[in-house]
C-alpha positions in Angstrom: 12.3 59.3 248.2 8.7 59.6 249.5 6.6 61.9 247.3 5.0 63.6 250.3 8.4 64.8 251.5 8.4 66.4 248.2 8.0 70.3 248.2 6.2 70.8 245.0 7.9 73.2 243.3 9.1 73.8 239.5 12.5 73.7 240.9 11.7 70.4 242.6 10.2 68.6 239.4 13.1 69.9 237.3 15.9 68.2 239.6 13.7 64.9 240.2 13.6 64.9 236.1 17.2 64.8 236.1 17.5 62.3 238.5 14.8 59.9 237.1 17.1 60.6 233.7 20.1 59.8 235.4 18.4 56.7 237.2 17.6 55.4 234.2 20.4 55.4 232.8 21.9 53.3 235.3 19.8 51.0 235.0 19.7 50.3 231.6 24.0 50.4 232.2 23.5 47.9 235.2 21.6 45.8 233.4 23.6 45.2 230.6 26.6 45.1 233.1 24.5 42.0 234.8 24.0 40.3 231.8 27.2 40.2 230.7 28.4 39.0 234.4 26.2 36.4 234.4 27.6 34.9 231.0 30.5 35.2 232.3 29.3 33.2 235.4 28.1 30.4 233.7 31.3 29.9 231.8 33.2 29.8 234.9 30.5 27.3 236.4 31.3 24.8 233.3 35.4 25.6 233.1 35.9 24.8 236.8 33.4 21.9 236.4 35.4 20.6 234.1 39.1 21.7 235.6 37.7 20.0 238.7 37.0 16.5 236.8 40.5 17.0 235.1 42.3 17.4 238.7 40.6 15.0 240.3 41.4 12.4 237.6 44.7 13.2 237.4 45.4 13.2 241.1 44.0 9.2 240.8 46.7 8.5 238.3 49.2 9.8 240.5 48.7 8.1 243.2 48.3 5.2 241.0 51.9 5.9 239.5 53.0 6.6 243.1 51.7 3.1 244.4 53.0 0.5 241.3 56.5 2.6 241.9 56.4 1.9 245.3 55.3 -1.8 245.2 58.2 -1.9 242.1 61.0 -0.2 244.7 59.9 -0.3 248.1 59.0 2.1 250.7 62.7 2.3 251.6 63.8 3.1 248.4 61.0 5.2 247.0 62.1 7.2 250.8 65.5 7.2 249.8 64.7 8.4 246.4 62.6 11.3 247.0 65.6 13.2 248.8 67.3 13.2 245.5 64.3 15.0 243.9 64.4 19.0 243.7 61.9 20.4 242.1 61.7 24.3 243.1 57.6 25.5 242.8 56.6 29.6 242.4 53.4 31.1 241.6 53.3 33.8 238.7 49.5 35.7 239.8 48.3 38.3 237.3 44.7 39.8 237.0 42.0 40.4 234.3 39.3 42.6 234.0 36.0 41.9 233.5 33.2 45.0 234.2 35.3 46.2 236.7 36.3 42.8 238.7 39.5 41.9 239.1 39.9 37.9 238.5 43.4 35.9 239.3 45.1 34.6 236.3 47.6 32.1 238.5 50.4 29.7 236.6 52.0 27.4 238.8 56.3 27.8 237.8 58.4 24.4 238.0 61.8 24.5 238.3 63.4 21.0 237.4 67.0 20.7 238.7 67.8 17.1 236.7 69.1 14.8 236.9 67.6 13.8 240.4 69.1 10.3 240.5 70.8 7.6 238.4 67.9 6.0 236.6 69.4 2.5 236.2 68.5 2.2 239.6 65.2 3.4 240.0 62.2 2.2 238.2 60.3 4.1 235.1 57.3 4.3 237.5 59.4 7.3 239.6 59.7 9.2 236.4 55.9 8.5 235.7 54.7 9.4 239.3 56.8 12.8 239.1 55.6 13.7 235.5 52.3 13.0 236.8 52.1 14.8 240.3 54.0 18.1 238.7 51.1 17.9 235.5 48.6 18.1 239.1 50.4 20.7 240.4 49.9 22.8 237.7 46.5 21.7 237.1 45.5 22.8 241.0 47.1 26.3 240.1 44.4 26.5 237.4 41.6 25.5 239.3 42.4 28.2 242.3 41.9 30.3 239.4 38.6 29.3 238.1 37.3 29.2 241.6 38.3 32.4 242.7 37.4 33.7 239.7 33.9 32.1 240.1 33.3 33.5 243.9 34.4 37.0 242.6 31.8 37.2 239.6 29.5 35.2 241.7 29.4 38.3 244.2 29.4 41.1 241.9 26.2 39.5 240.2 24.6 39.4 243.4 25.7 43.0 243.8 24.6 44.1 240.7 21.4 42.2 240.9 20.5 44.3 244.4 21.4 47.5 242.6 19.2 46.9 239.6 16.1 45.7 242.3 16.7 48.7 244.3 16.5 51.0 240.7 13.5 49.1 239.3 11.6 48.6 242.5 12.2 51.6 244.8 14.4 54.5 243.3 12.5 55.1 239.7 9.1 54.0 240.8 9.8 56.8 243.8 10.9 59.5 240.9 8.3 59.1 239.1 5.4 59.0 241.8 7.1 62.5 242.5 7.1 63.8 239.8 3.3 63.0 239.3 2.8 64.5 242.4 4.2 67.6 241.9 2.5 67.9 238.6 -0.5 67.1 239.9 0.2 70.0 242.7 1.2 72.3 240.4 -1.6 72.2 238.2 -3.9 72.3 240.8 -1.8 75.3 242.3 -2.5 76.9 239.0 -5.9 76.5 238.9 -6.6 78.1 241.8 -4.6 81.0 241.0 -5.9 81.4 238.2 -9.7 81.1 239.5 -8.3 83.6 242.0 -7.2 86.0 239.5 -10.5 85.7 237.8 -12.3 86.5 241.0 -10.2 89.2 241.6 -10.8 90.6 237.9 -14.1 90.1 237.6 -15.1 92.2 241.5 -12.7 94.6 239.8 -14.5 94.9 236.8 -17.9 95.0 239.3 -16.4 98.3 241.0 -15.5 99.7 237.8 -18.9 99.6 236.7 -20.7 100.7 239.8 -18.7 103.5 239.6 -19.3 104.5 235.9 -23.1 104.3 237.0 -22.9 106.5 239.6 -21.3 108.6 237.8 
């Protein structure tokens, strides 16, 4: 709002009031939205930091698993082996709230159809490499979470931050640069009206008397 497309009335400075009220209290509402956001942010930062070091660890033990089975059984019969295994995967997504933002809540479901094959004949690094990779699997689900969760609050900060710039720097600065204005033009409004109305009285008051003394 530029002041000089202001029209400075009573009526003017009475709504702009409100308005600067009402700005206000946004602010004050977005910045306590932002703060909590950002703690929120930061927490997300250091879980999926440390999910991330977790998966990524764990998906070097299965491999690891996955390679002394394989150097135990053979490529054929690790092959042969892995047609035996069913394991049946679904993804149960809910959401959270958090100052308005949705975030994923995602659990990665297992379904173990055992026994997959006669373990006499395989070796206990199978067992060990599936424990492993379905502990991963899980794992993964957790950290599409965290990250999804992190881009989601990551962009409503942002957001929020534009909004409380925009009321700190332009809107409420405008409001009240207004409202000085139309103060300032109403009181100079009413000083001239009233230097008017004392011009008019006393020229009044001139006649009056040149008309008592002619009389």
């Amino acid at each position: 709002m530029a002041r000089y497309n202001v029209v400075p009335t009573k009526t003017n400075l009475m709504r702009i009031r409100r308005d600067l009220s009402f700005a206000r209290e946004g602010y004050d509402l977005l910045e306590q939205k932002k703060q909590i956001l950002i703690v929120e942010l930061l927490g997300l930062v250091d879980k999926t930091a440390d999910i991330q070091e977790q998966v990524e660890k764990e998906l070097a033990e299965s491999y690891k698993a996955l390679d002394n089975a394989i150097l135990s059984m053979g490529v054929n019969s690790m092959e042969d082996v892995s047609y035996s295994v069913t394991i049946d995967t679904d993804l149960d997504i809910g959401m959270r709230r958090v100052m308005g933002v949705n975030l994923p809540q995602v659990k990665v479901l297992l379904y173990d159809k055992k026994p997959y094959f006669s373990v006499g004949n395989t070796s206990v690094w199978i067992d060990e490499t599936i424990h492993r990779f379905k502990q991963t699997l899980q794992d993964l689900g957790h950290l599409a979470e965290m990250r999804m969760s992190l881009m989601r609050i990551a962009r409503e900060v942002k957001k929020t931050i534009r909004r409380v710039n925009a009321l700190e720097k332009i809107a409420i600065p405008d409001y009240v640069e207004s409202i000085g204005y139309i103060e300032s033009s109403l009181e100079e409004t009413e000083r001239e009206t009233f230097a008017t109305l004392k011009l008019v009285k006393e020229r009044l008051e001139k006649k009056r008397g040149a008309r008592h003394g002619i009389n």
